[in-house]
PDB file of N, CA, C, O and CB in Angstrom:
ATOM      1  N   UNK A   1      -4.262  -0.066 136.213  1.00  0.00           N
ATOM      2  CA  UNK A   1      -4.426   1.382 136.206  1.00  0.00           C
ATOM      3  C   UNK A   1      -5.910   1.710 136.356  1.00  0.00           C
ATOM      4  O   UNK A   1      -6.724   1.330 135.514  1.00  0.00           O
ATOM      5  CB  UNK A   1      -3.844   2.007 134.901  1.00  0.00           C
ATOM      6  N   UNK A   2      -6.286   2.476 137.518  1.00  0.00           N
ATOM      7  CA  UNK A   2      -7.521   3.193 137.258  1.00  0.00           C
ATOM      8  C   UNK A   2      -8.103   3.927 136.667  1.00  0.00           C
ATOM      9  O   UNK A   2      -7.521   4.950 136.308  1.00  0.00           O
ATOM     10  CB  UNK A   2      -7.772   3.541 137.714  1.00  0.00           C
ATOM     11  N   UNK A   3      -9.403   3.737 136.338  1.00  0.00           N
ATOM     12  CA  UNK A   3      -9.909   4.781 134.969  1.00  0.00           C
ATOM     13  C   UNK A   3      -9.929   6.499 135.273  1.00  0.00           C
ATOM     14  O   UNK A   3     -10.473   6.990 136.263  1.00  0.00           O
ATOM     15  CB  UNK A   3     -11.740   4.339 134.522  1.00  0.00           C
ATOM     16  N   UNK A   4      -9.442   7.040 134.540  1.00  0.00           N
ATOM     17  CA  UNK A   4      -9.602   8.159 134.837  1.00  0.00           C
ATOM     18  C   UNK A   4     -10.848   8.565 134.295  1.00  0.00           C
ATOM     19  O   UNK A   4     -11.195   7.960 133.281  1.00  0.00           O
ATOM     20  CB  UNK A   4      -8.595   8.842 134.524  1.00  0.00           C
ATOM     21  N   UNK A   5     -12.170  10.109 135.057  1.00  0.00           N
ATOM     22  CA  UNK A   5     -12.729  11.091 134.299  1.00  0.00           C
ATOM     23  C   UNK A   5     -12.150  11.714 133.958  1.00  0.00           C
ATOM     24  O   UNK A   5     -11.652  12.498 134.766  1.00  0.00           O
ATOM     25  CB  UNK A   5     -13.440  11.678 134.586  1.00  0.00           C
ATOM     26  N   UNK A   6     -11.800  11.825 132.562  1.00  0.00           N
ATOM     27  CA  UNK A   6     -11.354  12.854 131.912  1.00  0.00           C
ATOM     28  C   UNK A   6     -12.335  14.323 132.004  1.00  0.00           C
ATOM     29  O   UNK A   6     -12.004  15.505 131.917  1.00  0.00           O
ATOM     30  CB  UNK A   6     -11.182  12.297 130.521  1.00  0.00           C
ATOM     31  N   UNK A   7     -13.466  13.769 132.186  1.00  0.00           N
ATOM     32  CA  UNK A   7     -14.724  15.250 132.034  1.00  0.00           C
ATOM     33  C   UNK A   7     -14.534  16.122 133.355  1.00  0.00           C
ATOM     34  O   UNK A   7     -14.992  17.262 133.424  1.00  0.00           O
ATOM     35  CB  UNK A   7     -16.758  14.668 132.037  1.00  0.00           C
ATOM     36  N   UNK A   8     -13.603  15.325 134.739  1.00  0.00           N
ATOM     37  CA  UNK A   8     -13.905  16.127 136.101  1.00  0.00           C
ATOM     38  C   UNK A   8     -12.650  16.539 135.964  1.00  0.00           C
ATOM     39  O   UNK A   8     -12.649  17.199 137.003  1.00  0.00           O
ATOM     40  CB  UNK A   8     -14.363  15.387 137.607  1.00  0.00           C
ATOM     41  N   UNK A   9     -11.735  16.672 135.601  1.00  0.00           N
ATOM     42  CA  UNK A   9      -9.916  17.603 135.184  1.00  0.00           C
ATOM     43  C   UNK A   9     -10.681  18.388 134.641  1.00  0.00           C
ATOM     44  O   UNK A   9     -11.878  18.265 134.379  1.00  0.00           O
ATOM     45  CB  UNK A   9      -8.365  16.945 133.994  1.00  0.00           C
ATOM     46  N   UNK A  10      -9.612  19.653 134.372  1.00  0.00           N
ATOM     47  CA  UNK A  10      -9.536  20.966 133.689  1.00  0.00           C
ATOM     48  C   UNK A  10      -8.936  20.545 132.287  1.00  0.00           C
ATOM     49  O   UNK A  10      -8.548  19.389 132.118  1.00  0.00           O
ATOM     50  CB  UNK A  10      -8.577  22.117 134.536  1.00  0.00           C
ATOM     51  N   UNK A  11      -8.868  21.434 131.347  1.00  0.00           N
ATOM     52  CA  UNK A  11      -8.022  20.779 130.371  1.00  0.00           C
ATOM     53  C   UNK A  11      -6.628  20.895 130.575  1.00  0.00           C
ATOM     54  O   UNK A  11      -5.836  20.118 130.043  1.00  0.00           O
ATOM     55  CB  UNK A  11      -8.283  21.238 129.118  1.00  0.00           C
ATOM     56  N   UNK A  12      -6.291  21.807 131.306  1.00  0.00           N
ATOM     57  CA  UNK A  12      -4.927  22.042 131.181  1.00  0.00           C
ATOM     58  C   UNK A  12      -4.406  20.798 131.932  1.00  0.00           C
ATOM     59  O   UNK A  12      -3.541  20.173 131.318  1.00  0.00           O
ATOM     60  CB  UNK A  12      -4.447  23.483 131.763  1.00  0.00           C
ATOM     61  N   UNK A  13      -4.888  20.149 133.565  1.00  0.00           N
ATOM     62  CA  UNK A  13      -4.404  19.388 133.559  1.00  0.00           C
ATOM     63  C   UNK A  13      -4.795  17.889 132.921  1.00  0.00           C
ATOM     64  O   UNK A  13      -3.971  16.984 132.793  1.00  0.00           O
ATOM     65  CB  UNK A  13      -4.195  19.585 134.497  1.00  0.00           C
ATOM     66  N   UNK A  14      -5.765  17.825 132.664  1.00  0.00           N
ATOM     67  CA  UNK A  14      -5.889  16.634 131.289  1.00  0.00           C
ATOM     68  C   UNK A  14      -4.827  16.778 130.279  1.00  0.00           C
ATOM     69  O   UNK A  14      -4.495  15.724 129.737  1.00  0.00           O
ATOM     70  CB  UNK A  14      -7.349  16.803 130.328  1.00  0.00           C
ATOM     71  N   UNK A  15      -4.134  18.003 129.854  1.00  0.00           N
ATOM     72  CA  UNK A  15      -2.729  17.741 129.123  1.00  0.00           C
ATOM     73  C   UNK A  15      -1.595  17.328 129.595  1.00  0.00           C
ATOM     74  O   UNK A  15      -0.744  16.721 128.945  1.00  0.00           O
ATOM     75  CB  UNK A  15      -2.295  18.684 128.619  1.00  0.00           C
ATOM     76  N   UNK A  16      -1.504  17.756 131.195  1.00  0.00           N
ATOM     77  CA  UNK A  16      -0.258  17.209 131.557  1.00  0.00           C
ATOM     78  C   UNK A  16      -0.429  15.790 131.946  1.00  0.00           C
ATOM     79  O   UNK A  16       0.568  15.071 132.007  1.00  0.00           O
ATOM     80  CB  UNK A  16       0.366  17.983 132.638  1.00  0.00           C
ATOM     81  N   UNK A  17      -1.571  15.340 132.205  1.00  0.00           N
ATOM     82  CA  UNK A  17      -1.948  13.653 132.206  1.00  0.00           C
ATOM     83  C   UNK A  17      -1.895  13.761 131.333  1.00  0.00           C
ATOM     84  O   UNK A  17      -1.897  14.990 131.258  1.00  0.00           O
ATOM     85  CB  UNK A  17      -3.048  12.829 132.649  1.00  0.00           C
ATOM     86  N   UNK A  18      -1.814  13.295 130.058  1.00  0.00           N
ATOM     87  CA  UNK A  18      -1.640  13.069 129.179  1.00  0.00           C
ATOM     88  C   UNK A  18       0.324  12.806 128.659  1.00  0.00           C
ATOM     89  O   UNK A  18       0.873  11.909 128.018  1.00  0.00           O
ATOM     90  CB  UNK A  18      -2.537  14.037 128.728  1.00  0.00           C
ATOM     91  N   UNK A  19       0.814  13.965 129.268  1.00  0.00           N
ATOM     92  CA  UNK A  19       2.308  14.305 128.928  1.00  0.00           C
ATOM     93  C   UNK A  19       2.612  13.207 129.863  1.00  0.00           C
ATOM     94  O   UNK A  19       3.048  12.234 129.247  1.00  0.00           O
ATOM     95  CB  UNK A  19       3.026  15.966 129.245  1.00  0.00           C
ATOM     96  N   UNK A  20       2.533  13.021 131.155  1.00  0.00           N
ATOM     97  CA  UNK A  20       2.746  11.827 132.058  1.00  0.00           C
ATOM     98  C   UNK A  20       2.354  10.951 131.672  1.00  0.00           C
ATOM     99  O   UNK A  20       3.279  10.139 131.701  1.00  0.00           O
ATOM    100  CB  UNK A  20       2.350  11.782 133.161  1.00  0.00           C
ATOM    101  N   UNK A  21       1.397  10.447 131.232  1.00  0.00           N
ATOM    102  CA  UNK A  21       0.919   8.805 130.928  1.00  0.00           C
ATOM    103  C   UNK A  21       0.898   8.549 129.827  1.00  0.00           C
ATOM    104  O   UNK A  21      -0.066   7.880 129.455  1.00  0.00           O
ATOM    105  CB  UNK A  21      -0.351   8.314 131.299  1.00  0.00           C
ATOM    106  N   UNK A  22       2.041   8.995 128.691  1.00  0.00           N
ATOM    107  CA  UNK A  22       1.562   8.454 127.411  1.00  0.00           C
ATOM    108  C   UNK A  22       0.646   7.045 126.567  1.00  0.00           C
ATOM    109  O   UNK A  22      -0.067   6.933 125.570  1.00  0.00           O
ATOM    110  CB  UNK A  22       2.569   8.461 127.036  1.00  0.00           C
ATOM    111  N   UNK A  23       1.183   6.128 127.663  1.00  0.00           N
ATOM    112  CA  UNK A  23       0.150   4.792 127.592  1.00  0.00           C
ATOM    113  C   UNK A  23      -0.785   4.981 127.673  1.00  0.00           C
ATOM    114  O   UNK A  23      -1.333   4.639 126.625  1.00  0.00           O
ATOM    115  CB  UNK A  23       0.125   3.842 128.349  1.00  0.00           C
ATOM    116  N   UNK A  24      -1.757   5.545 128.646  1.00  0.00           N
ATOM    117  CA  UNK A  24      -3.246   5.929 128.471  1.00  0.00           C
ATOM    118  C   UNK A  24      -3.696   6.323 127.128  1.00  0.00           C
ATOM    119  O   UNK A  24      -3.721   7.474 126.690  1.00  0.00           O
ATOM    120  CB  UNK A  24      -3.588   7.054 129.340  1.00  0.00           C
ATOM    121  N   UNK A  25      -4.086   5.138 126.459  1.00  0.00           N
ATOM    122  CA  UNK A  25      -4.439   5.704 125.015  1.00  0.00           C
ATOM    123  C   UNK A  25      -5.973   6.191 124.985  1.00  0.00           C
ATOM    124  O   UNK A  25      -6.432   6.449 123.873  1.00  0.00           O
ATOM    125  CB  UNK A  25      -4.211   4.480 123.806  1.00  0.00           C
ATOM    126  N   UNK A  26      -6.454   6.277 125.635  1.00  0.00           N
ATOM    127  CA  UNK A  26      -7.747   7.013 126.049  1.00  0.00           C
ATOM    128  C   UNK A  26      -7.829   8.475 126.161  1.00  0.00           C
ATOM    129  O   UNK A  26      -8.715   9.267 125.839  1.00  0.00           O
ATOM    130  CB  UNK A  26      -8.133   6.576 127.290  1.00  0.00           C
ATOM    131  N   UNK A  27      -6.210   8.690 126.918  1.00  0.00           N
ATOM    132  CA  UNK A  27      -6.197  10.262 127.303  1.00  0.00           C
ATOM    133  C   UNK A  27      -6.455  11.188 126.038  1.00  0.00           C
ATOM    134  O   UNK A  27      -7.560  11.722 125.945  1.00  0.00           O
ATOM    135  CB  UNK A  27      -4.683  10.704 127.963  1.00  0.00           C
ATOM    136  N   UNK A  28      -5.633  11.376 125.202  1.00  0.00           N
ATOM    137  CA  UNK A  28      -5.294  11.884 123.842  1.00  0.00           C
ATOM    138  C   UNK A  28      -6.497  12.138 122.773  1.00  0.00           C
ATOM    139  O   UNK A  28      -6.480  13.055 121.951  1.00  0.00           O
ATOM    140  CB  UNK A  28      -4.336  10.870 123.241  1.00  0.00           C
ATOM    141  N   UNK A  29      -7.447  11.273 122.900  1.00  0.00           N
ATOM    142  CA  UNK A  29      -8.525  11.883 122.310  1.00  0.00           C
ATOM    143  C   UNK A  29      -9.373  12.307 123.139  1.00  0.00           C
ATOM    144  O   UNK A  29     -10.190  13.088 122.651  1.00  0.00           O
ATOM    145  CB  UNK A  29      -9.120  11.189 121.492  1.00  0.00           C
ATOM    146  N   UNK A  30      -9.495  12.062 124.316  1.00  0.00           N
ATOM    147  CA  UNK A  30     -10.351  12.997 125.444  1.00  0.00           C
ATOM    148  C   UNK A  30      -9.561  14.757 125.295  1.00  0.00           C
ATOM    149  O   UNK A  30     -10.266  15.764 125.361  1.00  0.00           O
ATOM    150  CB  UNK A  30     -10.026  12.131 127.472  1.00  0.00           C
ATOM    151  N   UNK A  31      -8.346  14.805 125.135  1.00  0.00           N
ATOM    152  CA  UNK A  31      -8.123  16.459 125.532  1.00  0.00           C
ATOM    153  C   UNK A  31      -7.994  16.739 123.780  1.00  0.00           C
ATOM    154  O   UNK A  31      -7.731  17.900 123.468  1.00  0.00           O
ATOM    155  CB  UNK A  31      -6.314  16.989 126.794  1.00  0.00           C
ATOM    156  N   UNK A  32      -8.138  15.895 122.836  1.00  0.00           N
ATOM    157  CA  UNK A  32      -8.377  16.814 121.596  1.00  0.00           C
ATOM    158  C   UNK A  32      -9.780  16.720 121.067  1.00  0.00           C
ATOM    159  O   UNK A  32     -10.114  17.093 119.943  1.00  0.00           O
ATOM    160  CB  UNK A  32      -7.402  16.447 120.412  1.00  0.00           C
ATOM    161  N   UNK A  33     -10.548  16.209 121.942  1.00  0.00           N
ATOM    162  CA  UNK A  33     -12.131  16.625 121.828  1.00  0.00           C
ATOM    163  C   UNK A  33     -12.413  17.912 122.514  1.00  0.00           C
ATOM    164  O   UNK A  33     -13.171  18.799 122.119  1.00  0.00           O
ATOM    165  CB  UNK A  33     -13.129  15.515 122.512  1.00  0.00           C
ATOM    166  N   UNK A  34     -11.599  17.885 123.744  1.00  0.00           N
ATOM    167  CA  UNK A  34     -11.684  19.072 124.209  1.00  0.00           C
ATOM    168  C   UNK A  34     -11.426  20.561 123.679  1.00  0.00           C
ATOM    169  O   UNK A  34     -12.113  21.578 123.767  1.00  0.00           O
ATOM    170  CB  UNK A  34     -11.102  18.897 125.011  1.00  0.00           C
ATOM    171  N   UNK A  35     -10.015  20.274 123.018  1.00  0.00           N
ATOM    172  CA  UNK A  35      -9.443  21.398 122.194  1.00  0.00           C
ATOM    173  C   UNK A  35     -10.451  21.678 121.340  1.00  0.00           C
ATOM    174  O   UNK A  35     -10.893  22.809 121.136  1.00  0.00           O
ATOM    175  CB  UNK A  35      -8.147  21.116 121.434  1.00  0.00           C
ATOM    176  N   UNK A  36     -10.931  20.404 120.695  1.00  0.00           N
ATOM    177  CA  UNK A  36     -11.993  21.077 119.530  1.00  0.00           C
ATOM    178  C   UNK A  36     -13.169  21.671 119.678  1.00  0.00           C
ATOM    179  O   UNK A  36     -13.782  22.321 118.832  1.00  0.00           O
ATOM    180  CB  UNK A  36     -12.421  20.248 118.694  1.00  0.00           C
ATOM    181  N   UNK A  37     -13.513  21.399 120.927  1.00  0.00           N
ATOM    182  CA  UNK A  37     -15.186  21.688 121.401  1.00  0.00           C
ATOM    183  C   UNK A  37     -14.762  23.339 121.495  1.00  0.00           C
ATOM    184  O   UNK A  37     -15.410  23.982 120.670  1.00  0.00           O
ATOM    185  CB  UNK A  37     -15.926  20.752 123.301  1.00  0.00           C
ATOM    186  N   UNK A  38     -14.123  23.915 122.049  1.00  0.00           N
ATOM    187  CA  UNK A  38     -13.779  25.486 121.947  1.00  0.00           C
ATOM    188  C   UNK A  38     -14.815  26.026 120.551  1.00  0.00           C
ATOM    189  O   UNK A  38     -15.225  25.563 119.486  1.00  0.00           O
ATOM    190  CB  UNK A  38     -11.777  25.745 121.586  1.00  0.00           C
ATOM    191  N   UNK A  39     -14.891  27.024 121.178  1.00  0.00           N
ATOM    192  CA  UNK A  39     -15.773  28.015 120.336  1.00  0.00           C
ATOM    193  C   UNK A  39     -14.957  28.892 119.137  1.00  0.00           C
ATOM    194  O   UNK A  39     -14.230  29.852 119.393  1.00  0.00           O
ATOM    195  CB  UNK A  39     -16.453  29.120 121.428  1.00  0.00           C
ATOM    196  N   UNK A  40     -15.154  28.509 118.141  1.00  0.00           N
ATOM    197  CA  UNK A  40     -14.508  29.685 116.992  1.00  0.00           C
ATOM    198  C   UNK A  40     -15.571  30.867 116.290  1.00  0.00           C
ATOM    199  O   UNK A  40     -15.613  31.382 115.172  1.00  0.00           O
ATOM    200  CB  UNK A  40     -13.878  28.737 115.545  1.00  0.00           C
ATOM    201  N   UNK A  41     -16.292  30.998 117.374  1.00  0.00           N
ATOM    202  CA  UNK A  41     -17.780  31.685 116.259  1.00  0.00           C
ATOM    203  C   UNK A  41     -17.130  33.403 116.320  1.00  0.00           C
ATOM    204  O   UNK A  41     -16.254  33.920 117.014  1.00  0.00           O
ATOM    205  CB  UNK A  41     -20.117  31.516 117.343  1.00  0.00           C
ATOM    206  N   UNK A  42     -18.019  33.929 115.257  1.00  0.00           N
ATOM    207  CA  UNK A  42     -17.544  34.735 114.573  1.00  0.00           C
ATOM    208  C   UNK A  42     -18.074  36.028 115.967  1.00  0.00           C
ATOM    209  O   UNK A  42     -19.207  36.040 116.449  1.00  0.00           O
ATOM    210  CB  UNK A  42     -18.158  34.667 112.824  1.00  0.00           C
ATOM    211  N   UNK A  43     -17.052  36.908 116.339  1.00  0.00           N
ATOM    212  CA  UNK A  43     -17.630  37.636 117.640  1.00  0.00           C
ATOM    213  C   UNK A  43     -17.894  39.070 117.138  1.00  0.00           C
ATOM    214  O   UNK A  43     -18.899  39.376 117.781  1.00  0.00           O
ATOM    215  CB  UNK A  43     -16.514  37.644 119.022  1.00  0.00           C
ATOM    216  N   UNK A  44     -17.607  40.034 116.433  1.00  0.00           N
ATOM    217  CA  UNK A  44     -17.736  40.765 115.507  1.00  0.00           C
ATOM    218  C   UNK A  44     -17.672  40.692 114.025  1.00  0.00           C
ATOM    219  O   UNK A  44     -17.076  39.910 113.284  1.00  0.00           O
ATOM    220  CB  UNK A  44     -17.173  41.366 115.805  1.00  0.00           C
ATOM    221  N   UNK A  45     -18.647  41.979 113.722  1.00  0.00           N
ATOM    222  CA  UNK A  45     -18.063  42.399 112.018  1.00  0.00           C
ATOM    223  C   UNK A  45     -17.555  43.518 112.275  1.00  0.00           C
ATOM    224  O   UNK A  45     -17.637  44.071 113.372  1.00  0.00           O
ATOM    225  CB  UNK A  45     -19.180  42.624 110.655  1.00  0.00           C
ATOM    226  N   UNK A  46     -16.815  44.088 111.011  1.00  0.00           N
ATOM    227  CA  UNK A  46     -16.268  45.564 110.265  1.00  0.00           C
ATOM    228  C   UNK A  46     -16.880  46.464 110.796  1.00  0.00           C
ATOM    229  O   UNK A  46     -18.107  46.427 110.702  1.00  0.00           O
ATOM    230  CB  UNK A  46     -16.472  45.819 108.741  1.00  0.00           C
ATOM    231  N   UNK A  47     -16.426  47.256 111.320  1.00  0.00           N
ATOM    232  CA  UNK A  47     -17.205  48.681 111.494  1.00  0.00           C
ATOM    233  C   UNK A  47     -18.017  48.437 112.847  1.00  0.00           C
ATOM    234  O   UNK A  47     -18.962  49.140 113.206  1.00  0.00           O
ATOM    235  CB  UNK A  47     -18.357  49.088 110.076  1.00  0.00           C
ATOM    236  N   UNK A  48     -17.624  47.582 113.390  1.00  0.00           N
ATOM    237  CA  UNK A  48     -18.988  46.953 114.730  1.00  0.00           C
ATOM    238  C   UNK A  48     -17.964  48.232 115.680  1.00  0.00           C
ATOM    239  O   UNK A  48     -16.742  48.113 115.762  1.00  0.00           O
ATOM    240  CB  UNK A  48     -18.969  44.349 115.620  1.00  0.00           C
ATOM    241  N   UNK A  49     -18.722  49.388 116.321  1.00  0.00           N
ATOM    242  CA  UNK A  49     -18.228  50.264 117.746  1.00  0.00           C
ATOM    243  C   UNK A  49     -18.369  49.359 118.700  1.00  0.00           C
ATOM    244  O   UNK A  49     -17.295  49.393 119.299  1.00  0.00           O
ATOM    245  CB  UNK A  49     -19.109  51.642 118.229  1.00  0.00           C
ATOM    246  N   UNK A  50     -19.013  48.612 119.173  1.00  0.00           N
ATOM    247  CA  UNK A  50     -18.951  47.464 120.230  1.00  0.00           C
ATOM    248  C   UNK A  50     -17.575  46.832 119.962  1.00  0.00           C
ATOM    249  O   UNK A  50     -17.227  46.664 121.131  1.00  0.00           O
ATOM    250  CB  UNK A  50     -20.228  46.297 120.078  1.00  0.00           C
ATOM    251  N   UNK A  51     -16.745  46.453 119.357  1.00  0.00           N
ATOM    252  CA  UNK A  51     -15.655  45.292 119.319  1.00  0.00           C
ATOM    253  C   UNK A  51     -14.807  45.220 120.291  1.00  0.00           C
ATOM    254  O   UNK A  51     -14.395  44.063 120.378  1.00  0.00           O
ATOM    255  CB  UNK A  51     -14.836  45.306 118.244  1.00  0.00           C
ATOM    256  N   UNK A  52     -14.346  45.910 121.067  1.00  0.00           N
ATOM    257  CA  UNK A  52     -13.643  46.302 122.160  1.00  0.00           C
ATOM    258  C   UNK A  52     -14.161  45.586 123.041  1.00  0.00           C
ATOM    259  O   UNK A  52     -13.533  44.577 123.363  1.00  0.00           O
ATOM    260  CB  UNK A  52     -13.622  47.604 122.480  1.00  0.00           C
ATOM    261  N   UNK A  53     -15.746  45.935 123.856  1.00  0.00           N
ATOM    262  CA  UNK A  53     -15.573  45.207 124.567  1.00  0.00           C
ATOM    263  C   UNK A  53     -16.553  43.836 124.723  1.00  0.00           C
ATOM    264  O   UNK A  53     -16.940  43.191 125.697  1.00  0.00           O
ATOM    265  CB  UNK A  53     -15.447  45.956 125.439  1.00  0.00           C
ATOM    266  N   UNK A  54     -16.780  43.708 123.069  1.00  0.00           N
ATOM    267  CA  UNK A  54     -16.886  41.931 122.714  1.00  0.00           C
ATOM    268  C   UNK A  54     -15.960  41.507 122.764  1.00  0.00           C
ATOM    269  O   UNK A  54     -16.171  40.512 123.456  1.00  0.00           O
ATOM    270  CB  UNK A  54     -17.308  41.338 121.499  1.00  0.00           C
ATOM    271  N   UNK A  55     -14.563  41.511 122.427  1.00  0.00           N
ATOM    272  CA  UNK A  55     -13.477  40.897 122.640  1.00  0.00           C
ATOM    273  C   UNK A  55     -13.078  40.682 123.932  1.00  0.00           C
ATOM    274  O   UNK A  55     -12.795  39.523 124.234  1.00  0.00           O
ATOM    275  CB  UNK A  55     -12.640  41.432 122.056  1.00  0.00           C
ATOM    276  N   UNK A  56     -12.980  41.659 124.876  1.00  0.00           N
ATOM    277  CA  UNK A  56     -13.221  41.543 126.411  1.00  0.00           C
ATOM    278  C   UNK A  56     -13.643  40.557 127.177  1.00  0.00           C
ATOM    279  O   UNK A  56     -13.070  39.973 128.097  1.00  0.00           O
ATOM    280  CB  UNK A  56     -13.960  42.279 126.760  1.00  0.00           C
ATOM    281  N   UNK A  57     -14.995  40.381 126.592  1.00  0.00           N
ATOM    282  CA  UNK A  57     -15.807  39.296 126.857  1.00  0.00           C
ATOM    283  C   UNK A  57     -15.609  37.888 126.492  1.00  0.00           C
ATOM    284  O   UNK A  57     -16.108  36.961 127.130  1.00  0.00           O
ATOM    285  CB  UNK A  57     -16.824  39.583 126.415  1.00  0.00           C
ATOM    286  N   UNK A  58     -15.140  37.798 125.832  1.00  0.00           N
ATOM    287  CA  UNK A  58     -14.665  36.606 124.461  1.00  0.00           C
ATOM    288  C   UNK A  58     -13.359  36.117 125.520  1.00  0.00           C
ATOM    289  O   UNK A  58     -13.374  35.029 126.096  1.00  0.00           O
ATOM    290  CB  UNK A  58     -13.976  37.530 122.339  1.00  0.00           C
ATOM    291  N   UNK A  59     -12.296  37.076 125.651  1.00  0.00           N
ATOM    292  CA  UNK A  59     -11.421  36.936 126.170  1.00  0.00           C
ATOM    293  C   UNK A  59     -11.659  36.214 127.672  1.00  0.00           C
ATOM    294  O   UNK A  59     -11.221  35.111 128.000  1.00  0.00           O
ATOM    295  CB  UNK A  59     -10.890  38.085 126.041  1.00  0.00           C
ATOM    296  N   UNK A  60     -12.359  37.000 128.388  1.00  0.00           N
ATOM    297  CA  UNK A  60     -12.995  36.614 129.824  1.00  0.00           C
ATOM    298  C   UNK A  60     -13.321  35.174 129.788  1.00  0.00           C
ATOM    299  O   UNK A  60     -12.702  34.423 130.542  1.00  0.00           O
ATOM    300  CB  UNK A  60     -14.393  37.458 130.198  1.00  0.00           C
ATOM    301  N   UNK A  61     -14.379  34.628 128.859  1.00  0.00           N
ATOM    302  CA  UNK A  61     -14.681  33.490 128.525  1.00  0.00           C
ATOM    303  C   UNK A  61     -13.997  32.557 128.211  1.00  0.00           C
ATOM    304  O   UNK A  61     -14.431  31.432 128.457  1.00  0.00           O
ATOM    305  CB  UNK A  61     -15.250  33.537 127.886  1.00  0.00           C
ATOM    306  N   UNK A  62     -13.057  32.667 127.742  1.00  0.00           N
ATOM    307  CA  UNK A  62     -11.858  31.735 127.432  1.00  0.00           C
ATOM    308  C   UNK A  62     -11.210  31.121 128.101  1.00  0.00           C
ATOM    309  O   UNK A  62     -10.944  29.920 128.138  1.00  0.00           O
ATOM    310  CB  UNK A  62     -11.053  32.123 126.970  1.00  0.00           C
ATOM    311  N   UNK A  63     -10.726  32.536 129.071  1.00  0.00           N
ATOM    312  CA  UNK A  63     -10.142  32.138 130.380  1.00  0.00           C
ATOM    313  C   UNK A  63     -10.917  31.477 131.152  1.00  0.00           C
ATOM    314  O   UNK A  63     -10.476  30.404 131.564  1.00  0.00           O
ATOM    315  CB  UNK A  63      -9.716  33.124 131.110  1.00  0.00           C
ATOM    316  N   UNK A  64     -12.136  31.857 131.533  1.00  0.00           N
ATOM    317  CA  UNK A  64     -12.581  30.962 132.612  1.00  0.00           C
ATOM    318  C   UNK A  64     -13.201  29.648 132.323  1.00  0.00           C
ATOM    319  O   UNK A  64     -13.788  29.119 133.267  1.00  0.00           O
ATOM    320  CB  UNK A  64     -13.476  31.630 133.364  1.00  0.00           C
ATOM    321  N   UNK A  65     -13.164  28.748 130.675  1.00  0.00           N
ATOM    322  CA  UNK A  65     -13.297  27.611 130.269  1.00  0.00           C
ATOM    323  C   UNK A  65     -12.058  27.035 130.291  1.00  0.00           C
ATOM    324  O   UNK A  65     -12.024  25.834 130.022  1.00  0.00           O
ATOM    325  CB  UNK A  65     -13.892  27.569 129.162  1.00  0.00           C
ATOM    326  N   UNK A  66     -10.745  27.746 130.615  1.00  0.00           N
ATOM    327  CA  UNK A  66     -10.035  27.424 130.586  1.00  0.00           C
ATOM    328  C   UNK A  66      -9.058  26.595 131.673  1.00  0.00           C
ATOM    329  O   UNK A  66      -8.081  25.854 131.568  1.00  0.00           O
ATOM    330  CB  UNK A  66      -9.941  28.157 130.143  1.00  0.00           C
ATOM    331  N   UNK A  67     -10.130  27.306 133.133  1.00  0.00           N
ATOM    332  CA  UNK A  67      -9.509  27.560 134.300  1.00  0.00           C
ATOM    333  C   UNK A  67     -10.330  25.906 135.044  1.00  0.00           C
ATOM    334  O   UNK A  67      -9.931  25.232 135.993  1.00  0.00           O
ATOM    335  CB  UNK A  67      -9.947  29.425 135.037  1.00  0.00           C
ATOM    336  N   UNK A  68     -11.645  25.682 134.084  1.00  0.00           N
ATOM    337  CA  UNK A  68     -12.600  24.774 134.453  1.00  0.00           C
ATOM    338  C   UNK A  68     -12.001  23.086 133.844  1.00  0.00           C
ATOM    339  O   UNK A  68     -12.680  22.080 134.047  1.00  0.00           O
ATOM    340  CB  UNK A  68     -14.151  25.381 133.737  1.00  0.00           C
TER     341      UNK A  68
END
């Protein structure tokens, strides 16, 4: 079997390699390093009038780390 980059896939399909090759015991902690590297930081507080469209943004961002 050839080595895969896990770093040049997207994650999404680094999961379905993963769902296909369960033997690749390599795969499985490559896409839950990935999962974890995601950002949980705090994007608003209480009372913030901006939150709308920080979340927007947040949202935007997600998607397009997502799409990568």
């Amino acid at each position: 079997m050839s080595q895969v980059d896990y770093t040049a896939i997207s994650k999404g399909e680094l999961k379905h390699y993963f769902i296909k090759n369960r033997g690749d015991k390599a795969a499985l902690p490559a896409y839950l390093y990935r999962r974890k590297k995601r950002s949980n930081s705090i994007l608003t507080k209480v009372g913030d009038s901006d939150v709308d469209t920080k979340m927007e943004a947040a949202i935007r961002q997600q998607m397009k780390e997502e799409k990568d």
